[in-house]
C-alpha positions as CSV (number, residue, x, y, z in Angstrom):
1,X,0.0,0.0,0.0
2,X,1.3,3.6,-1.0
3,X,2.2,6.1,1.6
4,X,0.3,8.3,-0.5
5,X,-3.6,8.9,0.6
6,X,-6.0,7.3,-2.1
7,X,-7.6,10.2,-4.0
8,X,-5.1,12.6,-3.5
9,X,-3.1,14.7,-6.4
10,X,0.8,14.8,-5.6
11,X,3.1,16.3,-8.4
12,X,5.5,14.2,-10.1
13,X,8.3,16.4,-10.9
14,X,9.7,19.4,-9.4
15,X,11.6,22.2,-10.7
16,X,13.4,23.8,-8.6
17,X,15.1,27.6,-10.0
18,X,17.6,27.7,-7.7
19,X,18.9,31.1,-8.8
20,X,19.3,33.5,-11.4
21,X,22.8,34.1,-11.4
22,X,24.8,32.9,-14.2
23,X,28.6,33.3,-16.3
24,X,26.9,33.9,-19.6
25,X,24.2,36.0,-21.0
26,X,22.0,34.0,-23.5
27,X,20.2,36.1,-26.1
28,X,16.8,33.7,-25.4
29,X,16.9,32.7,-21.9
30,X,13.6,32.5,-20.7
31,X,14.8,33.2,-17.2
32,X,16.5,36.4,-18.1
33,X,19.3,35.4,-16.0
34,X,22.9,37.0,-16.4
35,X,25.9,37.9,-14.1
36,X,24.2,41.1,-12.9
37,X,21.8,39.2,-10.7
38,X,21.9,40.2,-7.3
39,X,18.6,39.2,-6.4
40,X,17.1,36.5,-3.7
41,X,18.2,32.6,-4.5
42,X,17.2,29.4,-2.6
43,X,18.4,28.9,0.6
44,X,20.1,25.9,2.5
45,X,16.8,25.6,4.7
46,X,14.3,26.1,1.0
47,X,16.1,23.3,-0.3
48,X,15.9,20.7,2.8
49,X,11.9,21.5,2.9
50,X,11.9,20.8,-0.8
51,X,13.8,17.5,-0.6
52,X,11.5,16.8,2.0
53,X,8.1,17.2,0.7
54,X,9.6,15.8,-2.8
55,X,10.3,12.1,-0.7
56,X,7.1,12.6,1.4
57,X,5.0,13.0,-1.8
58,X,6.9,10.4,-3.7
59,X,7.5,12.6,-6.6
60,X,9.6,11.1,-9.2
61,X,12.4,13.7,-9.3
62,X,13.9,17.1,-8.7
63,X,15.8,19.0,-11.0
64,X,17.5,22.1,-10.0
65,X,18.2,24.3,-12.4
66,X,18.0,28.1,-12.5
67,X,20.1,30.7,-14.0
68,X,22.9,28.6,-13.6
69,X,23.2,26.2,-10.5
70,X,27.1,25.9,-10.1
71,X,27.3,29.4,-9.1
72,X,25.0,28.9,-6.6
73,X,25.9,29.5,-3.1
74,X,23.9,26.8,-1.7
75,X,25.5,24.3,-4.3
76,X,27.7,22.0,-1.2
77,X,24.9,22.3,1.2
78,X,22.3,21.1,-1.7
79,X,24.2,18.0,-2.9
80,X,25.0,17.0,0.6
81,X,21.9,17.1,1.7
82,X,20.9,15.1,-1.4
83,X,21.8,11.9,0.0
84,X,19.4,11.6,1.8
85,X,16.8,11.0,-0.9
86,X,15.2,7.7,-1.3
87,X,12.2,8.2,-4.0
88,X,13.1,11.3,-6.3
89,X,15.6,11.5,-8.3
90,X,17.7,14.4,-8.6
91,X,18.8,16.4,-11.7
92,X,21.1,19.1,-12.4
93,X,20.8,21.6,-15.7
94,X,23.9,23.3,-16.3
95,X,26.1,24.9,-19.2
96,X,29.0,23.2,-18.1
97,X,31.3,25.9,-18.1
98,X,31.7,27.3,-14.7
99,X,33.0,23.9,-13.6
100,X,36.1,24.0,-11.8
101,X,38.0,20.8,-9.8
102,X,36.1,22.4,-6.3
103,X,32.9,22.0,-8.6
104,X,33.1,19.1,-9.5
105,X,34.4,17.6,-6.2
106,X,31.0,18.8,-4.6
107,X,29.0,17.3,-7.4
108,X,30.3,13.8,-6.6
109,X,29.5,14.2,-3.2
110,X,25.8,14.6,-4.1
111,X,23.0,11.9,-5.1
112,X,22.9,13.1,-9.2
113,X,21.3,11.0,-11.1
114,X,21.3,13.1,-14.2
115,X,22.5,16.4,-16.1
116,X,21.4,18.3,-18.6
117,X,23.7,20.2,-20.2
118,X,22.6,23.1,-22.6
119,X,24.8,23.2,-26.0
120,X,23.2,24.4,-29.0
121,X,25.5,23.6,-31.6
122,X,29.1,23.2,-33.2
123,X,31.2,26.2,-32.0
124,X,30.2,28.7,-34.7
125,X,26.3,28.3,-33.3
126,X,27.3,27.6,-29.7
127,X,29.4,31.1,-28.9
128,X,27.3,33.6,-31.0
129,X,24.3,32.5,-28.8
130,X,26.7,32.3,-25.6
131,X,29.6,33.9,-25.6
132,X,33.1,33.2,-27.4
133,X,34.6,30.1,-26.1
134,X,31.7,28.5,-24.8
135,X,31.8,25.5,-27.4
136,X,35.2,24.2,-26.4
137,X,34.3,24.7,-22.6
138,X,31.1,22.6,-22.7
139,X,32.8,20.0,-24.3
140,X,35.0,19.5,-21.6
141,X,32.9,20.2,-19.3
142,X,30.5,17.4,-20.5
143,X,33.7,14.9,-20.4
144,X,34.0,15.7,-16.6
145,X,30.6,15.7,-15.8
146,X,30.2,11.9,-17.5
147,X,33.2,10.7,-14.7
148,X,30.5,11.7,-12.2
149,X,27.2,10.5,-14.0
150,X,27.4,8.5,-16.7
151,X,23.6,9.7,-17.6
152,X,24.0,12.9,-19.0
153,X,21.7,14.7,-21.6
154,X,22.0,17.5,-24.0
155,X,19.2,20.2,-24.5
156,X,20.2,22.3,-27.9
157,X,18.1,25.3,-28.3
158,X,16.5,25.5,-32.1
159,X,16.5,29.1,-33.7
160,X,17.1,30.6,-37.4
161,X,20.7,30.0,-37.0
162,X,20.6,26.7,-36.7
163,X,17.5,24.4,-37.2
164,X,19.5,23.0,-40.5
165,X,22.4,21.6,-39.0
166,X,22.0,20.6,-35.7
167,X,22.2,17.1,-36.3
168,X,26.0,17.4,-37.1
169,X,26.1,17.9,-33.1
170,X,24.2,15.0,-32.5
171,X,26.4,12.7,-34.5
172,X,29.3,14.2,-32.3
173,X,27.3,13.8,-29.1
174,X,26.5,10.1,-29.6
175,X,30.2,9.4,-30.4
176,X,31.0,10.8,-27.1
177,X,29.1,8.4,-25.1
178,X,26.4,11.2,-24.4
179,X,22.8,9.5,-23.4
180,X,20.2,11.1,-25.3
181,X,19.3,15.0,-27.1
182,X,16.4,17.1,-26.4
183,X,16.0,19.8,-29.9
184,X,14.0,22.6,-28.1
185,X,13.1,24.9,-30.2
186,X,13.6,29.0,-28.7
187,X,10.2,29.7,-26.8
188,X,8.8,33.1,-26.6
189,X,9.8,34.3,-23.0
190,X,12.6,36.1,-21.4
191,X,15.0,37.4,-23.3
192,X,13.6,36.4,-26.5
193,X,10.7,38.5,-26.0
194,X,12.4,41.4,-27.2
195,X,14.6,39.8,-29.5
196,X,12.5,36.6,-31.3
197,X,14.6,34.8,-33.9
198,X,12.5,31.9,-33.2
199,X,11.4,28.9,-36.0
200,X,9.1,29.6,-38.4
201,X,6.5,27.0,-39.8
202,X,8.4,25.5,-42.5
203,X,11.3,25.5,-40.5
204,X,9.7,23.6,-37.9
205,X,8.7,21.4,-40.1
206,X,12.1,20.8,-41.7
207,X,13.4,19.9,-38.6
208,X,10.8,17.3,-37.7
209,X,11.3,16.0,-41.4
210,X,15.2,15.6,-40.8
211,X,14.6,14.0,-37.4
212,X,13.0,11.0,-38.8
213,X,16.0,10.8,-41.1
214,X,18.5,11.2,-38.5
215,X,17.4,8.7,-35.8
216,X,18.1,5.8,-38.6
217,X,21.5,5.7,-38.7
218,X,21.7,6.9,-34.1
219,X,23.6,4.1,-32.4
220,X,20.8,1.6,-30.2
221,X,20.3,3.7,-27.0
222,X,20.6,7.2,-27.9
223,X,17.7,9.1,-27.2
224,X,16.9,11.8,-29.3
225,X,13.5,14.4,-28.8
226,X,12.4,16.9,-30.4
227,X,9.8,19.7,-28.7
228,X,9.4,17.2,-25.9
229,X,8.2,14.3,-28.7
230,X,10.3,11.1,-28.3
231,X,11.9,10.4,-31.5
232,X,14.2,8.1,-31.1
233,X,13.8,6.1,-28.1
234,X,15.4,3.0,-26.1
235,X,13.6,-0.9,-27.2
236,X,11.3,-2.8,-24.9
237,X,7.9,-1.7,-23.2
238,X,9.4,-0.2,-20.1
239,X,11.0,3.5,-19.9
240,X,12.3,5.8,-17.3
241,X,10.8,8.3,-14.8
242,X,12.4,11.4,-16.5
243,X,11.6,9.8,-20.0
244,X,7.9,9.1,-18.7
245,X,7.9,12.4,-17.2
246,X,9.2,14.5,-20.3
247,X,6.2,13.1,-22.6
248,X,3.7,14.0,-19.8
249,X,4.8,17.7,-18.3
């Protein structure tokens, strides 16, 4: 019998925006986050009610994201205190480029389960929409991150620029061991409000076109989405909780 009282609604995933801080300043982000924010965050006490109420409700995970979560002060206190989770599993969304050895040290001493690193493209793509440099420093960044969890994900943002060649990046990504690829295309919010170089129909539909080309010749286990529609997705009946998740939100 389930903890959980029959008849009630519990949530099954939480996300958790942990600040709005970040290193790099994203023409689209939809949290208009940058490195001028200076205001409030989630606290070390916010974070152990969370984890709390997420194991109490038995939601299936918790993904802390933000702005950009390694520049969080509460980072050490947050994955320490992730051990002690039982039911939910816990995410992290970076960009993988503020991740020095202190970083990563306190990422292993947390219960990750997954990251999602955000990496729109070969290098050309990847630093006009983030910042010169960026490309080469999410690679790495991805290497080091897989010593810690070998789960990781990659969530490329769709525009103008490149919605007819990202799959040159997926071909890299599946060579590097890399789990699966959310294509997301550039929503209307933050940032992009002012400045929306988002698809248009028949570029939308190009990209869904080439998807079903693409996922052919993907090796057997790569996971590929696009807009949240799984694409390419792992044989047998059964599937994760973050894949059952994603195709419910």
């Amino acid at each position: 019998m389930s903890r959980l009282e029959e008849g009630q609604v519990y949530p099954v995933r939480v996300i958790a925006d942990v600040t709005r801080r970040c290193n790099l300043s994203c023409w689209y982000c939809h949290s208009s986050s940058g490195p001028s924010y200076k205001g409030p965050e989630l606290t070390s006490e916010d974070v152990r009610n969370i984890y709390q109420a997420a194991e109490t409700r038995q939601v299936f995970d918790i993904s802390l994201t933000g702005g950009e979560p390694t520049m969080w002060p509460v980072l050490a206190e947050a994955m320490e205190q992730s051990r002690t989770l039982v039911y939910p599993a816990l995410l992290l969304i970076t960009n993988a480029t503020a991740l020095s050895e202190q970083k990563l040290e306190i990422l292993k001493r947390g219960n990750l389960k997954r990251v999602c690193v955000s990496l729109d493209g070969e290098s050309e793509v990847h630093d006009t929409n983030r910042g010169r440099g960026t490309f080469e420093r999410t690679l790495g960044g991805i290497l080091a991150l897989r010593e810690i969890v070998d789960d990781v994900t990659v969530i490329s943002v769709l525009d103008k620029s490149n919605c007819d060649k990202w799959w040159i990046l997926t071909e890299r990504l599946a060579r590097m061991g890399v789990s699966q690829q959310h294509l997301a295309p550039v929503s209307f919010a933050g940032g992009a409000m002012s400045d929306y170089r988002g698809l248009t129909k028949d570029q939308f539909a190009l990209v869904r076109r080439k998807v079903e080309e693409v996922k052919k010749e993907l090796p057997a286990g790569f996971i590929l989405r696009f807009n949240d529609i799984l694409v390419n997705g792992p044989e047998g009946d059964t599937i994760s909780l973050h894949s059952f998740t994603e195709g419910v939100k």
